[in-house]
LUMPAKOL-575026 format. One record per residue (C-alpha): residue number from 0; y, x, z. Coordinates in Angstrom, 3 decimals. Each point is the difference from the previous one (the first is absolute). Layout:
residues N
+-----+----------+----------+----------+
: num :       yy :       xx :       zz :
+-----+----------+----------+----------+
: NUM :        Y :        X :        Z :
...
+-----+----------+----------+----------+
***
This chain:
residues 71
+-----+----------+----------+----------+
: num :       yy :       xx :       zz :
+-----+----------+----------+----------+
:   0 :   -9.202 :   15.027 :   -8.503 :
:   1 :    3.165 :   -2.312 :   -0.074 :
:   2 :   -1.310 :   -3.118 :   -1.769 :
:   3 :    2.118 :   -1.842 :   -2.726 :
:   4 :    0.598 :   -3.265 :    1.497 :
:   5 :    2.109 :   -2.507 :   -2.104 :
:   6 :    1.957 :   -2.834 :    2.210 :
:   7 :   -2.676 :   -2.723 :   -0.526 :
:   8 :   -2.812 :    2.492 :    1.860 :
:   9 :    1.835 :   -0.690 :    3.131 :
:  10 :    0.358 :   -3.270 :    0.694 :
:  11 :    3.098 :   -2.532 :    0.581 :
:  12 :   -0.543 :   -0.564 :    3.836 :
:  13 :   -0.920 :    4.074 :    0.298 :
:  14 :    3.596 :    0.871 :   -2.085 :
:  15 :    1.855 :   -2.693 :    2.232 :
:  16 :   -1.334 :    1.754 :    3.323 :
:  17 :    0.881 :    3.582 :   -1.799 :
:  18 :    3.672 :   -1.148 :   -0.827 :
:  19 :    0.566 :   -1.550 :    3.077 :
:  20 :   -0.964 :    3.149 :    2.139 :
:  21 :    2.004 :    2.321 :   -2.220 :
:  22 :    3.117 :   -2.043 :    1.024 :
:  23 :   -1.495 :    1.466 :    3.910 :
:  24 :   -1.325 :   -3.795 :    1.040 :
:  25 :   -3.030 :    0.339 :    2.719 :
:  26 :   -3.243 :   -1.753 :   -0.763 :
:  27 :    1.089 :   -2.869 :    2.292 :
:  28 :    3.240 :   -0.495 :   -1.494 :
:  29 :   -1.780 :   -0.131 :   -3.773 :
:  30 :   -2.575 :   -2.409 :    1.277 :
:  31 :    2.880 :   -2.253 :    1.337 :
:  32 :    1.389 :    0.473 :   -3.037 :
:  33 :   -3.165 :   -0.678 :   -2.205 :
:  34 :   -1.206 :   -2.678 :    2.277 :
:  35 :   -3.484 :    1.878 :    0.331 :
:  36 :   -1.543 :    1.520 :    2.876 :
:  37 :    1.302 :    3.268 :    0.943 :
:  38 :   -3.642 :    1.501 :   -0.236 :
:  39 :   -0.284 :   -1.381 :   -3.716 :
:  40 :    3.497 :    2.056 :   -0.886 :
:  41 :   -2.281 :    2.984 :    1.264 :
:  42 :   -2.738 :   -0.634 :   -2.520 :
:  43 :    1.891 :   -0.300 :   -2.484 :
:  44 :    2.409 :    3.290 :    0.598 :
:  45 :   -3.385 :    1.665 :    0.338 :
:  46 :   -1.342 :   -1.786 :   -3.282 :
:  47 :    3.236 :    1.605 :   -1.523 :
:  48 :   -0.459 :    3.385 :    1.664 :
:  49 :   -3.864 :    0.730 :   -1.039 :
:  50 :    1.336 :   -0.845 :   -3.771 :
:  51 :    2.157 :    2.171 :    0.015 :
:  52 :   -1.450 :    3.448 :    1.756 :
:  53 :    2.594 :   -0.205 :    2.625 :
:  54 :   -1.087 :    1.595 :    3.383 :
:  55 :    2.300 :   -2.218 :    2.057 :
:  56 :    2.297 :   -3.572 :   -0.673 :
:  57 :    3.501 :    2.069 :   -0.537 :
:  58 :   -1.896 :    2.194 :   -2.369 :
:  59 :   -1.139 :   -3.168 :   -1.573 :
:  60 :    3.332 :   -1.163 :   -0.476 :
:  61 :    1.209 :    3.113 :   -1.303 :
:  62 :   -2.461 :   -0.181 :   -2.595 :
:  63 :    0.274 :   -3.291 :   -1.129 :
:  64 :    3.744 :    0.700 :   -0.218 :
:  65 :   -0.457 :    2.940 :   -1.889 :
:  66 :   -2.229 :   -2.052 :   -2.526 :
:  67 :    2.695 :   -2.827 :   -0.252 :
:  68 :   -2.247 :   -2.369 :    1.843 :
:  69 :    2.232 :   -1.574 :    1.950 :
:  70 :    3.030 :   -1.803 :   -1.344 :
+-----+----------+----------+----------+
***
């Protein structure tokens, strides 16, 4: 039941936290580099992963490469 998401269903902040972990950053690194709370990276990787289906964040990635989300 893979959804048809277009770029502007996921949000800026939830794309940023997407790209960033595909280049392998941790949560604490992204929120460093984000300047938010480490715990508000979370909510919005698993913002990102429920629109999408994905059963895990690396899935999530995948997918959102796959779909030319991420730039």
């Amino acid at each position: 039941m893979a959804s048809k998401l277009s770029e502007s269903e996921l949000t800026q902040r939830e794309r940023q936290c997407l790209a960033w972990t595909a280049q392998g950053k941790a949560v604490a690194d992204i929120a460093v580099l984000v300047q938010i709370a480490p715990r508000t990276v979370l909510f919005h990787l698993e913002n990102a992963r429920r629109k999408l289906g994905a059963a895990s964040i690396a899935q999530c990635v995948a997918e959102a490469l796959r779909r030319g989300l991420l730039s």
